[in-house]
C-alpha positions in Angstrom: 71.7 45.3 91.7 69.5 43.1 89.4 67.3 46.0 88.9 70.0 48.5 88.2 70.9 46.6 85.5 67.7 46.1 83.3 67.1 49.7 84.0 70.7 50.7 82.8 70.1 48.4 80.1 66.8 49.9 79.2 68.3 52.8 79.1 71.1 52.1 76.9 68.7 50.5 74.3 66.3 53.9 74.4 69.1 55.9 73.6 70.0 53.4 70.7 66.6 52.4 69.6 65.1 56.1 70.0 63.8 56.7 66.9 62.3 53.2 66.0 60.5 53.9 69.0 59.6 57.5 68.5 59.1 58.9 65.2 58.8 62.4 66.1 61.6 64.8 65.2 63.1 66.3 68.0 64.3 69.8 66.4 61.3 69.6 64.1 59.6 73.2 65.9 55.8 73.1 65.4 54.7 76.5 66.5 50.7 75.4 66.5 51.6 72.6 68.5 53.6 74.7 71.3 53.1 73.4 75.0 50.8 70.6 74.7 50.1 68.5 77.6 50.7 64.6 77.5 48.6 62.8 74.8 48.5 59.5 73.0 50.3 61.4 70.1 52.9 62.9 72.5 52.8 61.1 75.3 55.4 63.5 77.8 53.5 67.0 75.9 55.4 69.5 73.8 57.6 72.0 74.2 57.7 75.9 73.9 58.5 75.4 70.3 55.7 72.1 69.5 58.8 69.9 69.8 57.5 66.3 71.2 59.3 66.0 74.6 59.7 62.3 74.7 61.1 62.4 71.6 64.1 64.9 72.9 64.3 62.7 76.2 65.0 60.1 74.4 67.2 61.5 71.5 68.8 63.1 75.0 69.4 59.8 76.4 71.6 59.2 73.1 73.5 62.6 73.8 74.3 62.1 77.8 75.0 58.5 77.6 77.8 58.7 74.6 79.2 62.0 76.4 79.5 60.1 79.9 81.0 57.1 78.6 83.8 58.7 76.5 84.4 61.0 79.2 84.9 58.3 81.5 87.2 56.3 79.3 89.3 58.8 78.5 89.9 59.7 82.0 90.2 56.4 83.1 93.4 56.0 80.2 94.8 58.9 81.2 94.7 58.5 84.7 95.9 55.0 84.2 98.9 55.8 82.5 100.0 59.1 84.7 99.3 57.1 87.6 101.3 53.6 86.7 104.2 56.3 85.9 104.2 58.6 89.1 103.4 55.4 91.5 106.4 53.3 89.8 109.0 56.2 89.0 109.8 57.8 92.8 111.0 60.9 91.1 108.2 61.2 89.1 106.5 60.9 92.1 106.4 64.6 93.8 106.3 66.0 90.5 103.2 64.7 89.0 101.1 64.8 91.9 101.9 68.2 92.8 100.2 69.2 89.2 97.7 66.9 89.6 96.7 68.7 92.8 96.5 72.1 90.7 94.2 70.7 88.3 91.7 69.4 91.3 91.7 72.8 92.5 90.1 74.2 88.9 86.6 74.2 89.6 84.7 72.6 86.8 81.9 75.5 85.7 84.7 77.7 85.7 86.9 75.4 83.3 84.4 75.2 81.2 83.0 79.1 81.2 86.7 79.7 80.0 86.4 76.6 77.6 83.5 78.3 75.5 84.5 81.7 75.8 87.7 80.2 74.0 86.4 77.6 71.8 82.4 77.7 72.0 80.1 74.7 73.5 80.5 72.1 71.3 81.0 68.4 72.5 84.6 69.0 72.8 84.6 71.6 75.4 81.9 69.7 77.1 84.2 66.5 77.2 87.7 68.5 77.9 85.5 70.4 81.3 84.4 67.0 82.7 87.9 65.2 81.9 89.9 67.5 83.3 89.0 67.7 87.0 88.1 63.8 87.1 91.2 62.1 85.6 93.7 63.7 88.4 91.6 61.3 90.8 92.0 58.5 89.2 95.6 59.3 89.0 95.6 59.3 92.8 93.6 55.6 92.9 96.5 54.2 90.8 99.4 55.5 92.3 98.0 54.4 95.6 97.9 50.7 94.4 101.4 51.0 92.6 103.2 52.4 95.8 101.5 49.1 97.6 102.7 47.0 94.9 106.3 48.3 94.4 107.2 46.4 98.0 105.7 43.0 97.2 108.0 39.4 96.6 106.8 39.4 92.7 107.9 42.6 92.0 111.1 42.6 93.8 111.7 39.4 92.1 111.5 40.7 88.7 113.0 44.0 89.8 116.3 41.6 90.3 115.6 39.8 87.8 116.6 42.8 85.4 113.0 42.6 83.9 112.6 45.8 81.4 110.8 48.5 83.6 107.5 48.1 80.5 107.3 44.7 81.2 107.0 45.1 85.3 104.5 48.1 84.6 102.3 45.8 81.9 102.3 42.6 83.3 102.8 42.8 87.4 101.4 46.3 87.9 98.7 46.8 85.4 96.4 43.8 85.9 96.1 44.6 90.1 94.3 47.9 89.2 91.9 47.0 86.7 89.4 45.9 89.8 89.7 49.2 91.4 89.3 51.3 87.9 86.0 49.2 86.8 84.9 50.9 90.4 86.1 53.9 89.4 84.6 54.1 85.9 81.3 53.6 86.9 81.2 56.4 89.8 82.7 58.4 86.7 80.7 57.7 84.2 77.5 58.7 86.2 79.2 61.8 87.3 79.7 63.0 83.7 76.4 62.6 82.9 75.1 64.6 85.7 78.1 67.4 85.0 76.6 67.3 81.3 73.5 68.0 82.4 74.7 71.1 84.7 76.5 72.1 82.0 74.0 72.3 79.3 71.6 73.5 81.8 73.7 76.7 83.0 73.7 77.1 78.9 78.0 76.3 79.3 77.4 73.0 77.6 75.9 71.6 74.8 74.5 73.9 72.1 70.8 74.3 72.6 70.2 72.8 69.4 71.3 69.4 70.6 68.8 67.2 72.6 70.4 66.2 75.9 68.7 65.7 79.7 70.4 69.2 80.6 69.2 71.1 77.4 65.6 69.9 77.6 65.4 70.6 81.4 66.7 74.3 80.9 64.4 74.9 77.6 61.3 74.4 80.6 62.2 75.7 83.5 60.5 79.1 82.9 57.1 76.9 82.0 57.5 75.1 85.3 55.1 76.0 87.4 52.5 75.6 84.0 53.5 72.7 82.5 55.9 70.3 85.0 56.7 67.7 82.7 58.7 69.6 80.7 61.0 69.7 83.7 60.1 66.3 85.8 60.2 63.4 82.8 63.8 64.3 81.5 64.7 64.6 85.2 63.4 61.6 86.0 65.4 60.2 83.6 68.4 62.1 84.5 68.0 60.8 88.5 67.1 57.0 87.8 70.2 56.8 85.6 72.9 58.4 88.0 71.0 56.5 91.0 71.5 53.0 89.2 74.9 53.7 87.8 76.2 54.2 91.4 74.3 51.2 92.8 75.9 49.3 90.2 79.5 50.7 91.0 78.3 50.1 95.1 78.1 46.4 93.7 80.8 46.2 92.1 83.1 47.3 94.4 81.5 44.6 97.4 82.2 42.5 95.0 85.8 43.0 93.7 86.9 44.2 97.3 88.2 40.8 98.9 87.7 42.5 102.5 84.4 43.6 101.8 83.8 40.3 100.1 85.0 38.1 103.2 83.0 40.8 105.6 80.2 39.7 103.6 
């Protein structure tokens, strides 16, 4: 857990601190510098255009991070807000999860084939192709913990009490699923990153002009079998960060599970 954590953290500051730490230009193309292995000047090599690779890793870092987090916040909100309204509403109920079961059934590479055929890749399509299929599950976490809810003393007592249906949903029903969301957000947040990365990498994504883990891995593929770190650091990268995010939402949800915690 502890070590999930400073490597998260480390992470986090790469992507913030990148280029303090690296003053190479990541779209800067240096054709007499093209395919370079690892050196003291550029420590990961260069790519098939001179670009210094650790220098798009970590620029990458940046670009993957900020997509995963706003992807899992905004599905998070939206999946809050659907779900505290189908799970509180009964006749809202059928409705809403019947179309959230559509939207699960939309494979994401297809969504997002259609998404840039429609709008091109850009960040927006990127974020719209990840949203979409996650939020519907988190829409199905909430309701599950509002239907539990609905029977309980408290909220039949304020149910009697004439309380304003706004007030039962914000003060009763919201606080009892923040625990289960932080769970949530973290098994989201490292599943956007590694959907980025597919993205980009099938060449659905980001625009090949933006550093990002996917981009970086796709731009050496065909050099491989020459020149593996073109391929293996941003990986690397790409694998430790997904592995710790999910060992920090395993601890997480040990910890805010009271049977799990008791168990323990």
């Amino acid at each position: 857990m502890l070590t999930a954590i400073f490597f998260v953290t480390a992470i986090i500051l790469m992507g913030l601190l990148g280029p303090l730490i690296s003053t190479a230009d990541p779209i800067r193309i240096d054709a007499a510098n093209r395919l370079k292995p690892p050196s003291l000047a550029h420590p990961f090599g260069t790519d098939i255009m001179g670009r210094d690779v650790l220098a798009r890793v970590m620029y990458g870092t940046r670009t993957s991070l900020t997509v995963g987090v706003i992807a899992a916040a905004a599905a998070l909100v939206l999946g809050l807000v659907i779900g505290l309204v189908a799970g509180y509403f009964r006749w809202l109920d059928a409705i809403v999860m019947r179309i959230m079961d559509a939207i699960m059934a939309i494979p994401t590479i297809v969504l997002a084939v259609a998404l840039v055929a429609i709008a091109g890749a850009n960040l927006f399509t990127v974020l719209v192709a990840i949203v979409v299929p996650e939020f519907p599950r988190v829409v199905r976490l909430v309701r599950g913990v509002i239907l539990g809810l609905r029977s309980e003393p408290f909220v039949e007592a304020a149910v009697s009490l004439a309380t304003p249906n706004w007030r039962i949903l914000l003060r009763h029903m919201l606080p009892n699923t923040l625990a289960p969301l932080i769970v949530q957000g973290s098994f989201i947040l490292a599943s956007a990153i590694l959907t980025e990365a597919v993205l980009s990498f099938l060449g659905v994504g980001l625009p090949p002009e933006i550093p990002s883990w996917g981009n970086v891995i796709a731009e050496g593929r065909s050099y491989f079998q020459l020149f593996p770190g073109l391929v293996f650091f941003p990986g690397l990268f790409l694998a430790a960060t997904v592995l710790a995010i999910n060992l920090i939402g395993d601890a997480l949800r040990d910890a805010l599970d009271p049977k799990l915690a008791r168990r323990g």
